[in-house]
N, C-alpha and C positions, 0 to 999 in steps of 0.2 A: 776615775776621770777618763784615762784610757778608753776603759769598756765602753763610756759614753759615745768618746768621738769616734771609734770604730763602729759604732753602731749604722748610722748613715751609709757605710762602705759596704758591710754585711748587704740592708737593704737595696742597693745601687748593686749588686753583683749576683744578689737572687733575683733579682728582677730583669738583668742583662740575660740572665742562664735561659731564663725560661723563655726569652722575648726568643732567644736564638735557638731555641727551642721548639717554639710554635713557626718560627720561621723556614728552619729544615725541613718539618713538618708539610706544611705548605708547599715547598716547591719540590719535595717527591709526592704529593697529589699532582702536582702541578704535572712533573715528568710522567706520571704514570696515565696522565689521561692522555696526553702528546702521544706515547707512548700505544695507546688504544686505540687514538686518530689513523694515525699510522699504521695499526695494525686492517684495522675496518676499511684504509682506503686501498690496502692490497688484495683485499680479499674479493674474490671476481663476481660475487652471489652482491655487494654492495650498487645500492641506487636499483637493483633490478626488481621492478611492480611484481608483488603477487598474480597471480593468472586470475582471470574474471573467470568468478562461476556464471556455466553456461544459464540462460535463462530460460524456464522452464517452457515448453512449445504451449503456443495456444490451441486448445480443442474444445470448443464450445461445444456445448449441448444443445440438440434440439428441444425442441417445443413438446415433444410428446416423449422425449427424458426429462424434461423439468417437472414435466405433469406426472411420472412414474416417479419420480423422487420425492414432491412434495405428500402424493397419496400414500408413501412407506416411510416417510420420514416419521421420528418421534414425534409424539405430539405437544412437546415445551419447546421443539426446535424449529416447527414446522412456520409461524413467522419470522424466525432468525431465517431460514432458509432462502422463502417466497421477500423478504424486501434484501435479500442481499441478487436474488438472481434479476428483479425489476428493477433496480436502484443501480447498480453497479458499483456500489462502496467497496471501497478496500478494506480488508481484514482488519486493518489497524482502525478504521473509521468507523465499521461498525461497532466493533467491539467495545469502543471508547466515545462511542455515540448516549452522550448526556441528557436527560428529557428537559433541559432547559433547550437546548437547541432544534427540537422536535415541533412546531409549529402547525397544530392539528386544525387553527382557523384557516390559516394560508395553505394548509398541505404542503408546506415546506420541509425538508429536512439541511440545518444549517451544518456547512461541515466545516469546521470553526479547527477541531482537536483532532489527537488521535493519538492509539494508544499502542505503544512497542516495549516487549517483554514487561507487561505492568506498570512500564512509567508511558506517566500523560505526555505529550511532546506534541509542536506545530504538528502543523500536515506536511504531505513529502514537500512540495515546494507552495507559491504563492496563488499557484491556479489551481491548487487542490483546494484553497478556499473559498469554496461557493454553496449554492443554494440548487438542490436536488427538487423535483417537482415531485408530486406523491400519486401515480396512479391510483384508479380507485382500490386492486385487491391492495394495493400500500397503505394507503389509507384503513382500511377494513382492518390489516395487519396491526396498525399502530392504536388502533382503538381499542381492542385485542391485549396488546401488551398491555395499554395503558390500564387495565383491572387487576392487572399482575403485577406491574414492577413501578407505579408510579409512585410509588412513599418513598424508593431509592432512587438514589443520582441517577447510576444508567440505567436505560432502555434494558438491557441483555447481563441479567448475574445470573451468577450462581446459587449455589442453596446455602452461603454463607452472603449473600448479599452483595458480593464482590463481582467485576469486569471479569467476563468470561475470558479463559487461557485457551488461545487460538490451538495450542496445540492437543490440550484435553479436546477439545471441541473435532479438529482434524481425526485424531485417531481412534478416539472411545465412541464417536458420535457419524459423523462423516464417511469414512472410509468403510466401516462397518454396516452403512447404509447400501454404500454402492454394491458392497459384496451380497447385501441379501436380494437386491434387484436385478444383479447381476451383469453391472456396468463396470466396465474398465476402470481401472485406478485413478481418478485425476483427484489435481488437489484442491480445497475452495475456493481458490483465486479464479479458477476457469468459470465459477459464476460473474465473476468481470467480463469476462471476456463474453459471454453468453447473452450478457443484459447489449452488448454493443452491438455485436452482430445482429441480436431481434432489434433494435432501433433501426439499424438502416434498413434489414428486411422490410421493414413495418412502412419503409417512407418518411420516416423523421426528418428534419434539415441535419446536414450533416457540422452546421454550426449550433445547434440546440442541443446535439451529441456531444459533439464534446464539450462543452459545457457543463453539460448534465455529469459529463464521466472527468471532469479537473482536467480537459487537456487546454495547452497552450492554443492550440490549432486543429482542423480536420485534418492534417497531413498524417498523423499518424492512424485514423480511422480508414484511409485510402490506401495505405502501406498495410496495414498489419490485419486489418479486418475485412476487407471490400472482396477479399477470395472465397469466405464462407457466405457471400453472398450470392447467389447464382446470377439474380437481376441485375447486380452490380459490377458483372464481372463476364456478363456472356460477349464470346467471342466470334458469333459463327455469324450475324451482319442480319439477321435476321427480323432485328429491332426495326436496322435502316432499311431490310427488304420490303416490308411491310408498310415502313411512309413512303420512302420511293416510288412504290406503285402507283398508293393511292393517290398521290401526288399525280406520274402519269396518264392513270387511267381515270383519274376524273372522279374517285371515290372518294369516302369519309375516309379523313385522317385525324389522327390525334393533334391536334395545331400547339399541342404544350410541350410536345414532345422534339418541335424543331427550336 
């Protein structure tokens, strides 16, 4: 009978044990993280930003390096090449460029996705989502692929059927190009920069530019690209010498031009 009613007390006293148990437990986490606060907020390296890596300089290619690159390029790369240097997709966009978003009626190229270390992801922000117009050699390009790689999702695989790895593509492919031609190191981002530059050269609006290239605004095509343009950028007044004149002396002037 004893053993009975001491029973209840047994369990009431294992169960006090451990409750104070789990509780000391608890509040040395508790001290020991206080404890790390504390330490992390003496230490002088705290709240201070990593350093931006610097951003690579831009060095477009001319017109008669894109024509010596596409004429040595491989020949399974050679329209990866020619619609990344006319288009100005980003690495991530072409790579990860879909044949449902390819639009051979419209000669549209939609840029909806895009692809970063083999995972699919948005585009970099809201104005990377737009509609690329297709030149004819782009067009010619995508007709092209289209007998090679249309039974697969994307545009651009490999020999396993898979989204080409920018960085296989950069150094087995790429880089390996420039050396047999004999062109400076750059990396294939500078075909962005290349397709911009030939647009304004060419006379395009420079809201059709950026457009075409996902920017917010032309403010960055007049900042960062309008120096590798000569037209765009001459300074010796020779533009306005030449209306001036005719203006004074009573000759033909360009009237589009004031």
């Amino acid at each position: 009978m004893k053993a009975q009613q001491d029973l209840p007390l047994t369990i009431i006293y294992w169960i006090t044990k451990h409750c104070l148990e789990f509780f000391c437990f608890m509040l040395l986490l508790w001290l020991l993280a206080q404890s790390f606060e504390l330490h992390l907020e003496a230490t002088p390296y705290r709240g201070i930003k990593p350093l931006k890596v610097p951003k690579t300089d831009i060095n477009p290619f001319s017109l008669d390096e894109i024509a010596l690159l596409l004429d040595n390029c491989r020949e399974d790369f050679y329209e990866y090449f020619l619609i990344r240097f006319f288009t100005g997709m980003r690495t991530g966009e072409i790579d990860g460029l879909k044949w449902k978003y390819v639009d051979l009626k419209n000669r549209r190229i939609l840029i909806r996705e895009t692809i970063v270390n083999g995972e699919e992801s948005y585009t970099k922000n809201d104005f990377s989502q737009r509609d690329i117009q297709m030149s004819e050699p782009v067009f010619n390009a995508f007709v092209a692929m289209k007998a090679r790689t249309w039974s697969y999702e994307y545009v651009f695989v490999n020999m396993l059927g898979t989204p080409l790895c920018h960085n296989n593509v950069t150094k087995r492919v790429w880089y390996p190009l420039l050396c047999l031609i004999g062109l400076p190191k750059r990396n294939p981002y500078q075909t962005r920069h290349s397709c911009a530059t030939l647009w304004l050269a060419s006379g395009e609006s420079p809201e059709w530019i950026a457009n075409q290239m996902g920017h917010a605004n032309t403010e960055m095509l007049f900042r960062v690209y309008s120096r590798y343009v000569p037209n765009l950028t001459r300074q010796d007044g020779s533009a306005a010498n030449k209306m001036f004149s005719g203006v004074i002396g009573g000759g033909n002037y360009d009237s589009t031009l004031a």
